[in-house]
C-alpha positions as CSV (number, residue, x, y, z in Angstrom):
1,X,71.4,0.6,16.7
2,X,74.6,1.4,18.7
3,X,78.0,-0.1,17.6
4,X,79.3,-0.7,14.1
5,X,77.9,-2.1,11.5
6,X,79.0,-3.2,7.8
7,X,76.3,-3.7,5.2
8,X,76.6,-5.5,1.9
9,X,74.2,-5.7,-0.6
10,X,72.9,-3.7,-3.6
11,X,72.0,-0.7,-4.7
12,X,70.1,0.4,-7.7
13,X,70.8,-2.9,-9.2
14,X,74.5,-2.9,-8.5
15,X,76.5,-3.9,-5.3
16,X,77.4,-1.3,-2.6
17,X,78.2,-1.1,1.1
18,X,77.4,0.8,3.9
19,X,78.8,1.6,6.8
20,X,77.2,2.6,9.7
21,X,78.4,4.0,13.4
22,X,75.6,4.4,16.0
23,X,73.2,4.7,13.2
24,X,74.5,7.1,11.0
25,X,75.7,6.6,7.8
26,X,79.5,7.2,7.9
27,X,80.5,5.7,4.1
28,X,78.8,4.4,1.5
29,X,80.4,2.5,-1.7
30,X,78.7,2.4,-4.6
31,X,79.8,0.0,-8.2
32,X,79.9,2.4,-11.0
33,X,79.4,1.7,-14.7
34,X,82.7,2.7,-15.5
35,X,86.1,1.4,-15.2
36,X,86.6,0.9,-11.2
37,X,89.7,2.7,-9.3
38,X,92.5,0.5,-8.5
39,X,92.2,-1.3,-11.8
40,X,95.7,-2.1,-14.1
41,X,96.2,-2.2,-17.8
42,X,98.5,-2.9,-19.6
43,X,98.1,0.5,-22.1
44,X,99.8,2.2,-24.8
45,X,100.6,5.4,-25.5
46,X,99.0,7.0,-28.1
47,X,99.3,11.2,-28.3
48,X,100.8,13.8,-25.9
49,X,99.0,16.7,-24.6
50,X,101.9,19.2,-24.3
51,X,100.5,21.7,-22.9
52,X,98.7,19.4,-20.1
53,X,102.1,17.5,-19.6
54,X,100.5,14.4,-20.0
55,X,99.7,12.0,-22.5
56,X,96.6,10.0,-23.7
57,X,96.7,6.0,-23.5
58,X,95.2,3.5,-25.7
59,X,93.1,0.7,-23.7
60,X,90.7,-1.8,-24.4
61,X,88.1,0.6,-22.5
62,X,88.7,3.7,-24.5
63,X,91.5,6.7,-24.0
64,X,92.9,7.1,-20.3
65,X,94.7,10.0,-19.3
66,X,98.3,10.1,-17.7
67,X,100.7,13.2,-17.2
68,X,104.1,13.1,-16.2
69,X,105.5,11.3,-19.0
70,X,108.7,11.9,-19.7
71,X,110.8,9.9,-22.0
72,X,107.4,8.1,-23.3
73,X,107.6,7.5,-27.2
74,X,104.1,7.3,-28.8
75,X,103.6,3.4,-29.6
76,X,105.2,2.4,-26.3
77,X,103.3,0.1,-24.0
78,X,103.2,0.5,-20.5
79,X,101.7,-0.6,-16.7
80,X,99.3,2.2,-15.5
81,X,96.3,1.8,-12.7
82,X,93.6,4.3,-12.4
83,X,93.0,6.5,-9.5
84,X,89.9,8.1,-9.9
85,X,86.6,8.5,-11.7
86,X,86.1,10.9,-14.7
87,X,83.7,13.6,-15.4
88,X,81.6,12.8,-18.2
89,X,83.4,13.6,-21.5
90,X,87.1,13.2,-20.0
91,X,89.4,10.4,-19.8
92,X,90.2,8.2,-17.4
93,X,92.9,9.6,-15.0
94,X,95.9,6.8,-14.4
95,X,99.6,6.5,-12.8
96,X,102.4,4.4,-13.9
97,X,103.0,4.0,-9.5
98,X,101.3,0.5,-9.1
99,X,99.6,-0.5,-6.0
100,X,98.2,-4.1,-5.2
101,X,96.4,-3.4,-1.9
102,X,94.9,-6.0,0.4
103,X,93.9,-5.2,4.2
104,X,96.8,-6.0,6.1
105,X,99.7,-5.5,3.1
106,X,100.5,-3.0,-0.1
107,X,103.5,-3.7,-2.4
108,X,104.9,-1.1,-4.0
109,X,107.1,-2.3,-7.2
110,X,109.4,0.8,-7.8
111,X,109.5,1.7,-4.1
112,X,111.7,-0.2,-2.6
113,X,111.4,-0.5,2.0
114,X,109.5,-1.5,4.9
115,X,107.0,0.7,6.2
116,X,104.9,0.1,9.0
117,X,101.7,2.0,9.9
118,X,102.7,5.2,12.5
119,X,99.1,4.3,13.9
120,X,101.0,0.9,15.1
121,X,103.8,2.2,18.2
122,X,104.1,-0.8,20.2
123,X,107.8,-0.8,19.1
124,X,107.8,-4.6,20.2
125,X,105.0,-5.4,17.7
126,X,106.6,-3.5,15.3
127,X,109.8,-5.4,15.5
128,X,107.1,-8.7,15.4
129,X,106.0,-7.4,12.0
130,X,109.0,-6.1,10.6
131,X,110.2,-10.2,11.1
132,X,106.9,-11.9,9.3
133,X,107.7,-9.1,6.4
134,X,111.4,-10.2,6.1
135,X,110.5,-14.2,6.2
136,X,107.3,-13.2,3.7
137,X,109.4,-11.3,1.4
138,X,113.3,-12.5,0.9
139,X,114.1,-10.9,-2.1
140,X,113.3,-7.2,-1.2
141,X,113.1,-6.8,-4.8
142,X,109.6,-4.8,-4.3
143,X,108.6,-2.4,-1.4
144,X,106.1,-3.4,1.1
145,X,103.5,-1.5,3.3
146,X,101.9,-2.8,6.7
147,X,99.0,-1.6,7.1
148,X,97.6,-0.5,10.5
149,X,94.8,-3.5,10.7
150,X,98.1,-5.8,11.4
151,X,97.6,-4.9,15.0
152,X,94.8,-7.3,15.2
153,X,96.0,-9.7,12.8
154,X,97.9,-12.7,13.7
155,X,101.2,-13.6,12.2
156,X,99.8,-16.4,9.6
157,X,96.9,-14.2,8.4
158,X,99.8,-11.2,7.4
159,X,101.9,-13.5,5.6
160,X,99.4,-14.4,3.6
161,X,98.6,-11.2,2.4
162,X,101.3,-10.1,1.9
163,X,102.0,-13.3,-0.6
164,X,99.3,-12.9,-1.8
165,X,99.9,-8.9,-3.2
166,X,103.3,-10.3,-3.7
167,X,102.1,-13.1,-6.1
168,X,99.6,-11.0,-7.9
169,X,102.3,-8.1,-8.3
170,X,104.9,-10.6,-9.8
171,X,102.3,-11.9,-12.2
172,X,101.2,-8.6,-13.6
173,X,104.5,-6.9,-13.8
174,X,105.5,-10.1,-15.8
175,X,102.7,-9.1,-18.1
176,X,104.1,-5.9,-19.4
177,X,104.2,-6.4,-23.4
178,X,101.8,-6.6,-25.4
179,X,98.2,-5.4,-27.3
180,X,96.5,-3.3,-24.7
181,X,94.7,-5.1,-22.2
182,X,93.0,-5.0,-18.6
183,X,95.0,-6.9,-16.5
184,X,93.3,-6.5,-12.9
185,X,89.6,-5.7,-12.7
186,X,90.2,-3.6,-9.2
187,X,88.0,-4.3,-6.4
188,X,84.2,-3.7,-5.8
189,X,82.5,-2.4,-2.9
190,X,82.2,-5.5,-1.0
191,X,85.8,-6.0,-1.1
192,X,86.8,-2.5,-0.6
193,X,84.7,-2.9,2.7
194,X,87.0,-6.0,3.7
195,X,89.6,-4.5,2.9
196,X,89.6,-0.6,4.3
197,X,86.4,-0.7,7.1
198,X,89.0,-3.3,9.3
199,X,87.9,-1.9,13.3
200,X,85.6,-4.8,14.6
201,X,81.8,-4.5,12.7
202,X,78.5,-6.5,13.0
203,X,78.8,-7.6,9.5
204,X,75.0,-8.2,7.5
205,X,75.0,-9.9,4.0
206,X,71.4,-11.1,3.5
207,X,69.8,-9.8,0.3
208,X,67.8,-6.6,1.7
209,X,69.5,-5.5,4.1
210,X,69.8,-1.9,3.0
211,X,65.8,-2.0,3.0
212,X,65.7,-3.9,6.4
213,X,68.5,-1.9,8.3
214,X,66.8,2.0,6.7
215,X,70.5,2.7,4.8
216,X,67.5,3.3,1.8
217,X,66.3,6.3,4.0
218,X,70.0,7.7,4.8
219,X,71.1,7.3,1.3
220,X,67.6,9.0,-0.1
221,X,68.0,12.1,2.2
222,X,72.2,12.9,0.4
223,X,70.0,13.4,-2.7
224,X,68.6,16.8,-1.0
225,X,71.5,19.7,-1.3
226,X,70.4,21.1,2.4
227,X,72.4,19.2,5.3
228,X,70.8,19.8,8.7
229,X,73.8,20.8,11.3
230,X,73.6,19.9,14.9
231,X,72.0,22.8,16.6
232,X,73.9,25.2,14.1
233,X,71.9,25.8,11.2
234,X,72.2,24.2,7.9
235,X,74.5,23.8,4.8
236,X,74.0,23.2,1.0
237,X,76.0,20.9,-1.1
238,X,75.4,21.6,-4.6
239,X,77.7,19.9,-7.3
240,X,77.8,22.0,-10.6
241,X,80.2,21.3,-14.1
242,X,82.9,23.1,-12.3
243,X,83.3,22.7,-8.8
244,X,81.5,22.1,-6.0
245,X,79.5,24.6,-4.0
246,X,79.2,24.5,-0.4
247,X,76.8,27.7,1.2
248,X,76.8,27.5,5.6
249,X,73.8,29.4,6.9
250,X,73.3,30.3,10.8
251,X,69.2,29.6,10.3
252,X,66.9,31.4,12.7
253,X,70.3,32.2,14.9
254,X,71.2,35.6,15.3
255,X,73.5,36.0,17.6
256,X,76.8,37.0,17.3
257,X,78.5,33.4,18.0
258,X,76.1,31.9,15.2
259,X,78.4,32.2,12.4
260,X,81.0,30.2,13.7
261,X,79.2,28.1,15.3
262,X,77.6,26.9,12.5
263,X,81.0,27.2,10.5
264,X,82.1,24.8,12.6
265,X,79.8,22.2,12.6
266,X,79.7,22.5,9.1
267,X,83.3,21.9,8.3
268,X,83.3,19.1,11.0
269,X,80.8,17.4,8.6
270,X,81.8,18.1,5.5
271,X,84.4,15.6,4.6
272,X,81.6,12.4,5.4
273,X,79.0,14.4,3.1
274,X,81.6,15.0,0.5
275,X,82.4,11.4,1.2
276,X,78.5,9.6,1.0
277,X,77.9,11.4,-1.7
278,X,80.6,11.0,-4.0
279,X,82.2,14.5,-4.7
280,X,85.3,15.9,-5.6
281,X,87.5,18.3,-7.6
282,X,87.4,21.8,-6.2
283,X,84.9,22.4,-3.7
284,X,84.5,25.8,-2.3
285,X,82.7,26.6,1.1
286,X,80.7,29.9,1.7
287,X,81.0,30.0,5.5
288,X,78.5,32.1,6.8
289,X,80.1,35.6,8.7
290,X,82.4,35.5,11.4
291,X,85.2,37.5,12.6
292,X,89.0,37.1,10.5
293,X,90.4,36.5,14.3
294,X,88.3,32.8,14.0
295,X,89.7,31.5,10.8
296,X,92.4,30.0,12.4
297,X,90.1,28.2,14.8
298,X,88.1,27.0,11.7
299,X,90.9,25.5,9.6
300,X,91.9,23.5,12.7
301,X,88.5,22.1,12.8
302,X,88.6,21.4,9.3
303,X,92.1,19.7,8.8
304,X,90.7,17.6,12.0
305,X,88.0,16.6,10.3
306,X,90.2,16.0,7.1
307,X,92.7,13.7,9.3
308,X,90.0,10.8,9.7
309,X,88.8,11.1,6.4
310,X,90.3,8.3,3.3
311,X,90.0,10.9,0.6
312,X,92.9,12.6,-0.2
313,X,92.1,16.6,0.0
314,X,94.3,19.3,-0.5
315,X,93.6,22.4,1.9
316,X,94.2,25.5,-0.9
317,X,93.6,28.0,1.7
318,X,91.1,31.6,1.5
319,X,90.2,33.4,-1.3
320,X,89.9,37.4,-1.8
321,X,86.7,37.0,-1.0
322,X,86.0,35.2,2.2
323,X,85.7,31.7,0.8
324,X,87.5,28.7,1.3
325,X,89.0,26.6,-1.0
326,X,89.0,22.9,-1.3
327,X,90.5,20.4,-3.6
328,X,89.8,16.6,-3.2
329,X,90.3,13.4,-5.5
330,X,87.8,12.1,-7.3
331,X,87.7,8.4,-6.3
332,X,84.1,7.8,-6.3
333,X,81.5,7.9,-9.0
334,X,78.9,10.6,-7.5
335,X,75.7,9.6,-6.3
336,X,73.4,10.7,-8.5
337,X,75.1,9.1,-11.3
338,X,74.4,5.5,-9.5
339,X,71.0,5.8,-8.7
């Protein structure tokens, strides 16, 4: 089917969402057993790790992890939110930097300003929003982020939002003392989908839809390592304890273009796999042989691909030994673990 679409129902017994483009299966959400990202507590601190620079947290849902601690006395409590998933084995990762995120507004208590999405440049709808943010918040006592699905928004449905972050933020900062305790649940896939998949979507809720629709068949074929590339080969995605491995192969090609030809297509691809199938820490891509002359051409296409992609990666750069380095946060449980 051509267009957008937004699917919410369930996988595995637990809810997820789908997003499709023209077909293909551009994200995928996915409830995890665990703690979910985005969630607050209200934690104390328990024992530093000095030689991590951080500190381990005590919460009604076991240890979390949080470095740069400074000044934090063992006993103390304290606000954290967590901002990724764990490996099995290791704590929770969290930050004292609080977030309440909705689709058109963040506030940011401890950041103080008015920040408007650089995707919005219609300088007279900027000055539009920057006067619903002043009327919505007259104390300035927190910071506030407009977020670029306020282009399409009208004026009543961003004031709410923003009041409503602002309300929620208020409340839970107000909550700061205290036996350890989870404060904010974070949101689920179906949420997250409101809230971050905002261009215009044919949106399906009815129970089987994933069956109905064949997101079952796209998400079956990320459980196989080998990715197909558009007339370039193939790739392998293999997650292992310590990083992820990512080997580019030309195929049957054997001419001289084929290496970067499939390095390319590869790397164009590579942040939506990484993406559907949950996977992050250090990844590090075997690109199949090309010339050092294209390298450059190959991190372009790579940080473009990078630039439309939610996920917060750090390019590391080459290695001694041809490969590239990749790390990327781990805000998603990985697939295999939800099926």
């Amino acid at each position: 089917m051509k267009g957008r679409q937004i699917v919410l129902d369930h996988y595995a017994g637990r809810e997820a969402a789908a997003l499709l483009v023209d077909g293909r299966l551009e994200d995928l959400l996915i409830d995890g057993e665990g703690v979910r990202v985005g969630a607050i507590y209200r934690a104390r601190a328990d024992r530093p790790m000095k030689g991590q620079g951080g500190m381990f947290l005590s919460t009604p849902d076991g240890p979390v992890f949080l470095r740069q601690v400074k000044g934090l006395k063992p006993g103390e409590p304290l606000l954290v939110q967590v901002t990724g998933s764990a490996e099995p084995g290791k704590a929770v990762p969290v930050t004292q930097k609080l977030l309440f995120k909705s689709r058109h507004a963040i506030v940011t208590p401890g950041a103080p300003g008015l920040n408007i999405s650089r995707q919005i440049r219609d300088e007279a709808l900027r000055d539009a929003l920057l006067e619903i943010a002043h009327e919505a918040m007259p104390e300035r006592d927190m910071g506030l982020i407009l977020r670029s699905s306020c282009a399409e928004a009208d004026a009543e449905e961003i004031a709410e939002d923003i009041l409503a972050m602002l309300t929620l933020a208020r409340q839970v900062l107000a909550d700061a003392t205290g036996a350890p305790e989870k404060l904010t649940e974070g949101d689920g896939p179906h949420v997250l989908a409101w809230r971050d998949w905002v261009e215009p979507a044919q949106v399906e809720t009815a129970e089987g839809s994933f069956e109905a629709l064949g997101v079952l068949d796209l998400i079956e074929g990320l459980h196989s390592p080998m990715v197909p590339l558009k007339g370039a080969g193939h790739m392998y995605i293999e997650p292992t304890r310590a990083l992820v491995a990512v080997d580019v192969n030309t195929g049957g090609d054997t001419s001289p273009a084929a290496g970067l030809k499939a390095n390319m297509a590869a790397l164009r691809d590579l942040p939506r796999q990484l993406r559907l199938r949950g996977l992050g820490g250090q990844v590090v891509v075997d690109l199949a042989p090309m010339a050092k002359k294209d390298r450059r051409a190959v991190e372009t296409e790579l940080r473009r691909a990078l630039k439309a992609d939610a996920v917060e990666t750090t390019m590391v750069g080459w290695t001694n030994l041809g490969h590239y380095e990749l790390h990327r946060a781990r805000v998603r449980m990985p697939l295999p673990e939800a099926s």
